[in-house]
C-alpha positions as CSV (number, residue, x, y, z in Angstrom):
1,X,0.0,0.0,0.0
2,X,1.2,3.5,-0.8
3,X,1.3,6.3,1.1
4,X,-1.2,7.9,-1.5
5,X,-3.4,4.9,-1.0
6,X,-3.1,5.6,3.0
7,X,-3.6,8.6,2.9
8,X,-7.0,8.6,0.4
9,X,-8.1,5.4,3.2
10,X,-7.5,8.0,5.9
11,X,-9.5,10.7,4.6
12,X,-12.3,8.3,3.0
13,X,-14.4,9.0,6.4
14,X,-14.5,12.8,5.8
15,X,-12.0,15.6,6.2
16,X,-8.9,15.7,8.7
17,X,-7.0,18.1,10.4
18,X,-3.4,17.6,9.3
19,X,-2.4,16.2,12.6
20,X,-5.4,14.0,12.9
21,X,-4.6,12.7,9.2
22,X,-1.0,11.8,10.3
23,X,-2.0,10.7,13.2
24,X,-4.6,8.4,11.3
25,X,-1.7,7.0,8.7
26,X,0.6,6.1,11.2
27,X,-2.2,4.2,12.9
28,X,-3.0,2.1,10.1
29,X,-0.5,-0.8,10.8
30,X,2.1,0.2,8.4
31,X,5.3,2.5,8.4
32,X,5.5,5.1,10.3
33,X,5.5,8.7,8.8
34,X,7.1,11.4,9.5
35,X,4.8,15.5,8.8
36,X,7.0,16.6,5.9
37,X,6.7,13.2,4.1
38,X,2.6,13.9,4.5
39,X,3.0,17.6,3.3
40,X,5.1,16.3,0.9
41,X,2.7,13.4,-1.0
42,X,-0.6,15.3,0.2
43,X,0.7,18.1,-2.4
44,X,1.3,15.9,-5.0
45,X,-2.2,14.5,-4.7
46,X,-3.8,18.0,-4.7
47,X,-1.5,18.6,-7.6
48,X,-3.0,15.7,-9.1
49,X,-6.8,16.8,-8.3
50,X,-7.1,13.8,-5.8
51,X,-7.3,16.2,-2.7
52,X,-9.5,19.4,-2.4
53,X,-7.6,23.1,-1.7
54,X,-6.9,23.1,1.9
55,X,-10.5,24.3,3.4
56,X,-10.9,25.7,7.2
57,X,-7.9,23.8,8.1
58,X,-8.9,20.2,7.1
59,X,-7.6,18.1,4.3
60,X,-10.5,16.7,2.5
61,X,-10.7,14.4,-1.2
62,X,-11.5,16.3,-3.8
């Protein structure tokens, strides 16, 4: 599983501060994550139109 695939699991049940997603990756059973590898891929998926523009503070699917 990807992080992208983590990540879009994580936010499937509605929008997430960026603390509470990170919190919800690394509590998925995989590897541990570190804040700037989160920033880092949950750019590249609003880049790529799979996350919404940051809205109120909460990361949310597009």
């Amino acid at each position: 599983m990807t992080l992208a695939d983590r990540i879009t699991a994580a936010l499937a049940g509605g929008p997430l501060t960026e603390a509470d997603l990170l919190a919800a990756v690394n509590a998925d059973g995989h590897k541990q994550i570190k804040r700037g590898s989160l920033r880092t891929r949950v750019s590249d998926l609003r880049r790529d139109g799979v996350i919404g523009p940051p809205s109120g503070g909460l990361v949310t699917l597009a």
